[in-house]
C-alpha positions as CSV (number, residue, x, y, z in Angstrom):
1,X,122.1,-81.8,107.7
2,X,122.4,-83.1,104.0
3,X,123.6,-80.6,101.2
4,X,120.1,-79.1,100.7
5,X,120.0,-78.1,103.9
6,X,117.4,-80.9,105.1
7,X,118.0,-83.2,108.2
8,X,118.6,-86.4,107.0
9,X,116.1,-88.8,107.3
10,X,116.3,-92.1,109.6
11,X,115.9,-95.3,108.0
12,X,117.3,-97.3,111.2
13,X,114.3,-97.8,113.6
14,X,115.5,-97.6,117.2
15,X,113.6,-99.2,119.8
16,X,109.7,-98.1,121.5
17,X,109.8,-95.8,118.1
18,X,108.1,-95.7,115.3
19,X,110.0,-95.8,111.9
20,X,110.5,-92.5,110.2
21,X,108.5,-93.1,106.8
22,X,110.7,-91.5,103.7
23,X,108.7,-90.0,101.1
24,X,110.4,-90.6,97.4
25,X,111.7,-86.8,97.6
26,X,113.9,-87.6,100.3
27,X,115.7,-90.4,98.8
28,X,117.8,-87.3,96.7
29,X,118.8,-86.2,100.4
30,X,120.1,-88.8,101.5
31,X,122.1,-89.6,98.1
32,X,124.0,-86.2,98.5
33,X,124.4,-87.0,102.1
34,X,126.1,-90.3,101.1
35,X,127.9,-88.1,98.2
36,X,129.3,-85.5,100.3
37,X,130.3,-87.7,103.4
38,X,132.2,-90.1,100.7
39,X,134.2,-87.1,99.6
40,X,135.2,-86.6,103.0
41,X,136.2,-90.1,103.9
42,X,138.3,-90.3,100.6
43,X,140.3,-87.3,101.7
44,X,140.8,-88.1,105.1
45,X,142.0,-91.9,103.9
46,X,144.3,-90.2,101.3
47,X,145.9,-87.4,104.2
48,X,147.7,-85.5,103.6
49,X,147.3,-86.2,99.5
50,X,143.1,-85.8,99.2
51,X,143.6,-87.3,95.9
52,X,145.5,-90.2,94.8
53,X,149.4,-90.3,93.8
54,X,151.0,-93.0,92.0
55,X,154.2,-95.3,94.2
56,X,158.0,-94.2,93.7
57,X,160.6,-97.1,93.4
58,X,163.9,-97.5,94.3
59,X,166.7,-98.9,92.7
60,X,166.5,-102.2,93.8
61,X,162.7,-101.8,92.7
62,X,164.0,-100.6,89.3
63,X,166.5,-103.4,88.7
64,X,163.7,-105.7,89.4
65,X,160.9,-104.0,87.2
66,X,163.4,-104.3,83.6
67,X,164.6,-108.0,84.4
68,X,168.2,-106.6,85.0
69,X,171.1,-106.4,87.7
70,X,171.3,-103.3,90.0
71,X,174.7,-102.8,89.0
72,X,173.3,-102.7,85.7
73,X,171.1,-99.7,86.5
74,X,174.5,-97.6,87.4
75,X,175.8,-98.7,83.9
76,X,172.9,-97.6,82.0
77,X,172.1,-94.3,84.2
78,X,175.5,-93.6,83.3
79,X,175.2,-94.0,79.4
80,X,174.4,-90.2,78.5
81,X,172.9,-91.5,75.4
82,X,170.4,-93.8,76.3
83,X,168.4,-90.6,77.8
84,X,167.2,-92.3,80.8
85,X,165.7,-90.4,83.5
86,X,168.0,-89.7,86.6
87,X,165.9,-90.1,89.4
88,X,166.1,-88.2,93.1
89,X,168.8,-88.4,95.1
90,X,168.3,-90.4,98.2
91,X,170.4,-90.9,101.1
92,X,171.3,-94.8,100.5
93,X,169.8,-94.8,96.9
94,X,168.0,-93.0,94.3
95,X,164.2,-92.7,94.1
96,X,162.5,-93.1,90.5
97,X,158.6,-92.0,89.7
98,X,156.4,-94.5,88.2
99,X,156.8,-92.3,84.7
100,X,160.0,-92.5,85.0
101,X,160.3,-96.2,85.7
102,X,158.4,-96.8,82.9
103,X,160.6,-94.8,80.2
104,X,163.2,-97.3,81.9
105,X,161.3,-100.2,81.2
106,X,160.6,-99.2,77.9
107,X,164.3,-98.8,76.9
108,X,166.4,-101.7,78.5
109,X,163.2,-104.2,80.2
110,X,162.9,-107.2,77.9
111,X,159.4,-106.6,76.9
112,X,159.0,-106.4,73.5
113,X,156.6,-103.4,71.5
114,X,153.7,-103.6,70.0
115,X,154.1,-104.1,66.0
116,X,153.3,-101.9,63.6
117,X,149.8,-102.0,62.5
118,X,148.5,-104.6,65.1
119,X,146.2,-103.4,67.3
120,X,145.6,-103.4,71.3
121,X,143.5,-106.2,72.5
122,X,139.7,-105.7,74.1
123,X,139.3,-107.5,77.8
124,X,136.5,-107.8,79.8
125,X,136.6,-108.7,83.3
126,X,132.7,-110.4,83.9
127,X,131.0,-112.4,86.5
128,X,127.2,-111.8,86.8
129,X,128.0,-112.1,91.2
130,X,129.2,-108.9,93.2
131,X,132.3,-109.4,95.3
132,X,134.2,-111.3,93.2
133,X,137.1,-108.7,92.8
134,X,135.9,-108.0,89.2
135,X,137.1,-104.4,89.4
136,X,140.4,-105.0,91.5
137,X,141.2,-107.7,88.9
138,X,140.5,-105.0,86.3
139,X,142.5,-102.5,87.9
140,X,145.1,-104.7,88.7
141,X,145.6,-106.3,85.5
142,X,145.8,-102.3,83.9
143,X,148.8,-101.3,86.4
144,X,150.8,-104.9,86.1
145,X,150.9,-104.6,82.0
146,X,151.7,-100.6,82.4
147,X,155.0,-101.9,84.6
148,X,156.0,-104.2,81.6
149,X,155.7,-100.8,79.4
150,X,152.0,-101.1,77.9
151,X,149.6,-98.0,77.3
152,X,146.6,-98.8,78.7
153,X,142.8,-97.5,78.2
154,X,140.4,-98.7,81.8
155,X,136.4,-98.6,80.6
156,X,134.1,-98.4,83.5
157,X,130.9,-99.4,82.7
158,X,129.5,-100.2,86.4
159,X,126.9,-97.5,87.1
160,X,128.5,-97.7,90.8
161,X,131.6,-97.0,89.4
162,X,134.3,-98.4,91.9
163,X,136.9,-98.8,89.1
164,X,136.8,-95.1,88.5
165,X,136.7,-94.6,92.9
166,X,140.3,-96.7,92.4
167,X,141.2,-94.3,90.1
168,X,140.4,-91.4,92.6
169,X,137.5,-90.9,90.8
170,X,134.6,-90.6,92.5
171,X,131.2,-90.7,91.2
172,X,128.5,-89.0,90.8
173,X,130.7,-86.2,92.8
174,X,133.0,-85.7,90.0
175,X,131.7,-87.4,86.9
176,X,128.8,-85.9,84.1
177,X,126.7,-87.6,82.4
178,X,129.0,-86.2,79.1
179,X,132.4,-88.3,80.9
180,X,130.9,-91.5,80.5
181,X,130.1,-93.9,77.4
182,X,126.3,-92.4,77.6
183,X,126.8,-89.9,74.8
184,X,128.3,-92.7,72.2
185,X,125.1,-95.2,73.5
186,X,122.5,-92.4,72.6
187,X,124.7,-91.3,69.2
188,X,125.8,-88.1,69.9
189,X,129.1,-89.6,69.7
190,X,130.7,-91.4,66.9
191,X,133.3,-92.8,69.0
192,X,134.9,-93.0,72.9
193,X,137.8,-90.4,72.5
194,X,136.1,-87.6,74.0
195,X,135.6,-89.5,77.5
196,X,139.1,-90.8,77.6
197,X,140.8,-88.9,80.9
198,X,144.1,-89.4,81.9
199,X,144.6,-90.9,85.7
200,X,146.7,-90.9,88.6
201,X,148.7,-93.9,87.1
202,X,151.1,-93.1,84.2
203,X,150.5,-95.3,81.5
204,X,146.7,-95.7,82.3
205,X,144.0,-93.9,80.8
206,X,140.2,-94.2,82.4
207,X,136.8,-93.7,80.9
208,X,135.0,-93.6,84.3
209,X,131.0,-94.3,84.8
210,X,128.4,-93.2,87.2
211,X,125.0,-93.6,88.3
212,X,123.8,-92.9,85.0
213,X,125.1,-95.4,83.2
214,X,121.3,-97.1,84.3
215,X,119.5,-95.1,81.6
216,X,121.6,-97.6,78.9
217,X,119.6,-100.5,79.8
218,X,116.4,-98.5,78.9
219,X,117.7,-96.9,75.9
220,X,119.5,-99.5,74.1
221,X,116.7,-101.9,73.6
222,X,113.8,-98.7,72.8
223,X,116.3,-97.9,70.1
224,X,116.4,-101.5,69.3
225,X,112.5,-101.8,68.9
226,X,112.2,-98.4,66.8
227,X,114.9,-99.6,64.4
228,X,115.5,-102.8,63.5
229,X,118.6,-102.2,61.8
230,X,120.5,-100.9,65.4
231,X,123.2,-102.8,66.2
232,X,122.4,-102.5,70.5
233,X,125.8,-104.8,71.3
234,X,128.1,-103.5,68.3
235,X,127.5,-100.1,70.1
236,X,130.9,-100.4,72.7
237,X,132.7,-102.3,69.7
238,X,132.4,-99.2,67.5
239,X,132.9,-97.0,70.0
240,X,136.2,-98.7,71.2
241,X,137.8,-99.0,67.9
242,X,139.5,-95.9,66.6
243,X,141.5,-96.1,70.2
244,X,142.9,-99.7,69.5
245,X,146.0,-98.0,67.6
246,X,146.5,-96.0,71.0
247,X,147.1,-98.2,73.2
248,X,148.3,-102.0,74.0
249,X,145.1,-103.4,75.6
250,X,141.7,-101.8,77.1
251,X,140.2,-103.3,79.5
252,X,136.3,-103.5,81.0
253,X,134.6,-103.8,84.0
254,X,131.3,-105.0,83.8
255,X,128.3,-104.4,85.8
256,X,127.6,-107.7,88.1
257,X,124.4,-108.5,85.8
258,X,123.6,-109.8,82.5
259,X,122.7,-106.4,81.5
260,X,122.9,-104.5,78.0
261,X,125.9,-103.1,78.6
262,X,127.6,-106.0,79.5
263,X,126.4,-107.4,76.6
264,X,127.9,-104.6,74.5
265,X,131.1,-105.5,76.6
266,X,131.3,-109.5,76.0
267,X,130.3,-108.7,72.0
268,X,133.0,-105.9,71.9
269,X,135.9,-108.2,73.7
270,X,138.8,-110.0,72.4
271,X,139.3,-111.7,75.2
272,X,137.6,-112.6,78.7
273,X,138.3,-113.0,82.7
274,X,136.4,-114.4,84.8
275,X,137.1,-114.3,88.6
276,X,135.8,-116.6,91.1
277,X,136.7,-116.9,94.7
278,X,137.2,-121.1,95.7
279,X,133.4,-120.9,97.9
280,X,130.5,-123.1,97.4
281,X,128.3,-119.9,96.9
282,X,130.8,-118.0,94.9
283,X,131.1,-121.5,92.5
284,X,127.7,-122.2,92.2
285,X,126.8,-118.5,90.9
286,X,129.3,-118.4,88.4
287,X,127.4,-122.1,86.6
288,X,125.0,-119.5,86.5
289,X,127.0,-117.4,84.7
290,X,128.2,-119.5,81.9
291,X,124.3,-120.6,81.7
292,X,123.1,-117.5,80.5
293,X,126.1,-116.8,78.6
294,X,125.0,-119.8,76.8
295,X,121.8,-118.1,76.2
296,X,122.8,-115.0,75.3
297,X,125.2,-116.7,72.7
298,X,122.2,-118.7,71.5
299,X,119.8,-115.3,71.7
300,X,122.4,-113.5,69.7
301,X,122.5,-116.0,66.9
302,X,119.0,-116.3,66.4
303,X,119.0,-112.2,66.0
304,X,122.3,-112.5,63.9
305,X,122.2,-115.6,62.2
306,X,125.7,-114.9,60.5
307,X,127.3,-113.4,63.7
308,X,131.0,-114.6,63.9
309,X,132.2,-113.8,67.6
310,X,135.5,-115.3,68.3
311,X,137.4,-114.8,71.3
312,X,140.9,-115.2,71.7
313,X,141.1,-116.6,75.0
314,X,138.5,-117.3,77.7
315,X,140.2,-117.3,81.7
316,X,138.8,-118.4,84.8
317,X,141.6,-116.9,87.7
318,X,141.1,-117.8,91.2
319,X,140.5,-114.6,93.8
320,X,140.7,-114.2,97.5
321,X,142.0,-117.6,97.5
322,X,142.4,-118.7,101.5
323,X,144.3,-121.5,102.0
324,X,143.5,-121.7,105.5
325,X,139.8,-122.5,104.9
326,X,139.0,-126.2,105.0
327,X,136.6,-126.2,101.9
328,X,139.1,-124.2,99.6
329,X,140.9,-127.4,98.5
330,X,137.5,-129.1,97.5
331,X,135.8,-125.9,96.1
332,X,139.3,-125.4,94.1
333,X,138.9,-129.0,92.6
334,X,135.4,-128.3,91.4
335,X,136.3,-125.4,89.6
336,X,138.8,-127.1,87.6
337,X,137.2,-130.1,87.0
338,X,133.8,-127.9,85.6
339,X,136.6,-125.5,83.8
340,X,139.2,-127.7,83.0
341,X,142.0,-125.6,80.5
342,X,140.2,-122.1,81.3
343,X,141.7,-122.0,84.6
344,X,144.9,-119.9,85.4
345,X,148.0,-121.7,86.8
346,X,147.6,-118.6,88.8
347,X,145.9,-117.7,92.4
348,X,145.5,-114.7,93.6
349,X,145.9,-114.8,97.2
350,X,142.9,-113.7,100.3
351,X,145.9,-111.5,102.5
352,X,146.3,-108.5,105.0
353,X,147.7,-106.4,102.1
354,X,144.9,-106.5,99.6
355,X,142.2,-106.0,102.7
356,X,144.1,-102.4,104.1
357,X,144.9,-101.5,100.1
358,X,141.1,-102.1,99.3
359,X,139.9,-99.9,102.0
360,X,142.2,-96.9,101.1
361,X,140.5,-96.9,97.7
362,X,144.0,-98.5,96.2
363,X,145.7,-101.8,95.3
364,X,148.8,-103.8,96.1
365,X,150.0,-101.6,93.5
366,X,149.6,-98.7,95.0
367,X,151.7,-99.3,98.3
368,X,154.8,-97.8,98.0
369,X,156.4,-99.5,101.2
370,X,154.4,-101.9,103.3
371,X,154.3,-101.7,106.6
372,X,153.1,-105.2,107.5
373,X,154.9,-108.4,106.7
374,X,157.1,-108.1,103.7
375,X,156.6,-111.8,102.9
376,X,152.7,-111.3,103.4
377,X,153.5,-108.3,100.3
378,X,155.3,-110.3,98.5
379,X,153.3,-113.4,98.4
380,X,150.3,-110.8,96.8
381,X,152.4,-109.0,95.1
382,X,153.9,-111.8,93.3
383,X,150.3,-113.1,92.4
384,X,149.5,-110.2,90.5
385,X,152.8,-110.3,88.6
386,X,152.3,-113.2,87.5
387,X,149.2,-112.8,86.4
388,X,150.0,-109.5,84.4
389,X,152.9,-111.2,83.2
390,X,151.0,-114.4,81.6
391,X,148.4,-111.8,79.7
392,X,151.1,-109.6,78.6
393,X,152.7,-113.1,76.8
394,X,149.3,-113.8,75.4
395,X,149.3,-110.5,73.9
396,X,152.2,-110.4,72.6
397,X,151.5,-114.1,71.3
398,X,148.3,-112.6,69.8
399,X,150.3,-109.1,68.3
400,X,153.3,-111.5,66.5
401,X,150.2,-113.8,64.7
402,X,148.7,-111.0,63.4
403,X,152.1,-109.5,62.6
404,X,152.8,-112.5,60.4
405,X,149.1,-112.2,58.7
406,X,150.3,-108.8,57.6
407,X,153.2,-110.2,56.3
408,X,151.7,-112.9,54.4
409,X,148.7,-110.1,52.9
410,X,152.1,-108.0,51.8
């Protein structure tokens, strides 16, 4: 029985029967069917926690995430005035939360602050194929710069909304309309600030989306035809911008379509990832990509003549990368040789641990202690450092020229 107290209807013939025919009502039926079984999958996945709770680090773990000795991490918890945050008490070690780890980050890690007056950085993750890893490379990328001490806002703007389900967040069970970016794209709001929510993850914030993020693709160009002087792709930019003094970097998922939205996403970013698995299929859709990127660029410029989009880097990273596959090693070739300098010196790897993550509605992230092969963790977990690590130089690359700007304007 569904939530309105219907039977739900079959869509799966079954043999010597005739198909159930599903009237246009019904379709709502079997949505909060889908709804209300998710819900219950998500808590039994998350036992005995139904909702999502962030990993706890030892020590060791500690030592590792500020770049110092473990000895050193008994000489700082020992200075009084340094204010660091004692941990619990373990048997063999102490145990520190992820908050907590990152106020220790923040005071003796070697990562360097944003300067005064620059601004956090714009990224959109975007490829117009599904199953790419957009949103785990989205999510990923948030949780990696939060460990090297950065405040980070996450912008969901896929109507199916699995960014906000790896947030714990599941849509359209726990999400209104009035959560999303809908209210800024029909004007009621001036800016994003009153859909920013606070997540699971310390040091990541989430503006989630659901289903009706669909009504954006109607509404964006009607406004555009009743007034011609409507900005349709400036609308995210605007939106976004009073938060860029809040936080390091903010980061967008994309729907897996040229859409409007994604437009508004590509227009508003400062910078760009695109992922793409080494497959024939998955390389051959994303020439497709850059192709109508090119015509969107071109589409743009004949509507804005004077338009000045710059961004400040433009990455092609390698995802679900499986060395044991025969055709990887060719497929890998092609991509450099049709991307040449856009592609990471980085590969994030096809493993055990990001399959058993995925399907718990998490990340490598996530996993407190691994109870596979620690080398197989590693090996992923190391990717996704390393990646994190090498956006978190280009930001601060990107924060230190603007720094001197401001100098020089002084």
């Amino acid at each position: 029985m569904g939530t309105t107290g219907k039977p739900i209807v079959s869509i799966t013939p079954t043999v010597n029967h005739t198909p159930t025919s599903i009237e246009l009502d019904d379709i709502e039926i079997i949505s909060d069917h889908a709804n209300e079984t998710l819900l219950t999958v998500r808590e039994q996945m998350l036992l005995p926690h139904p909702m999502k709770h962030p990993p706890v680090f030892t020590t060791p773990q500690l030592a590792a995430l500020c770049r110092i000795e473990r000895k050193k991490v008994n000489y700082y918890w020992e200075r009084e005035e340094l204010g660091l945050p004692q941990g619990k008490s373990m048997p063999r070690s102490r145990e520190f939360t992820l908050a907590e780890a990152r106020e220790w980050i923040k005071k003796v890690g070697p990562y360097s602050a944003k300067p005064e007056g620059a601004k956090g950085k714009k990224i959109a993750v975007g490829n117009f194929k599904g199953g790419v890893t957009k949103t785990t490379t989205a999510m990923t990328l948030a949780q990696g710069l939060s460990l090297f001490g950065r405040k980070v806002l996450l912008v969901d703007l896929d109507p199916q909304a699995s960014l906000s389900a790896l947030n714990g967040v599941i849509a359209d069970s726990e999400v209104k309309e009035e959560q999303t970016i809908l209210p800024l794209i029909y004007g009621e709001q001036s800016d994003l600030a009153y859909a920013v929510q606070p997540t699971y993850w310390d040091g990541i914030d989430l503006i989630p989306a659901s289903a009706a993020l669909f009504s954006a693709e109607f509404y964006l160009p009607f406004k555009q035809s009743q007034n011609s002087d409507f900005r349709f792709w400036d609308v995210l930019n605007a939106g976004l911008e009073p938060l860029l003094d809040q936080y390091d970097a903010i980061i967008i998922d994309t729907p897996p379509a040229l859409s409007y939205v994604t437009i508004n996403a590509f227009m508003a970013a400062d910078g760009l990832i695109v992922p793409i698995p080494p497959n024939a299929l998955d390389y051959a859709s994303s020439t497709q990509f850059w192709s109508l990127f090119t015509d969107l660029a071109k589409s743009m410029k004949n509507v804005v003549p004077d338009l000045n989009k710059r961004f400040d880097f433009i990455h092609v990273l390698l995802t679900k990368v499986d060395a044991s596959q025969i055709s990887t090693n060719k497929v890998r070739e092609w991509i450099t040789r049709s991307y040449d300098s856009l592609v990471l010196p980085i590969e994030i790897p096809a493993t055990t641990v990001t399959t058993t993550a995925s399907m718990e509605f998490g990340t490598v992230y996530d996993i407190s202690k691994y109870e596979g092969s620690n080398k197989t963790y590693q090996r992923a977990r190391e990717a996704y450092d390393r990646f994190a690590e090498m956006i978190d130089q280009q930001l601060t690359s990107l924060w230190a020229t603007e720094a001197q700007a401001l100098e020089v304007a002084a």
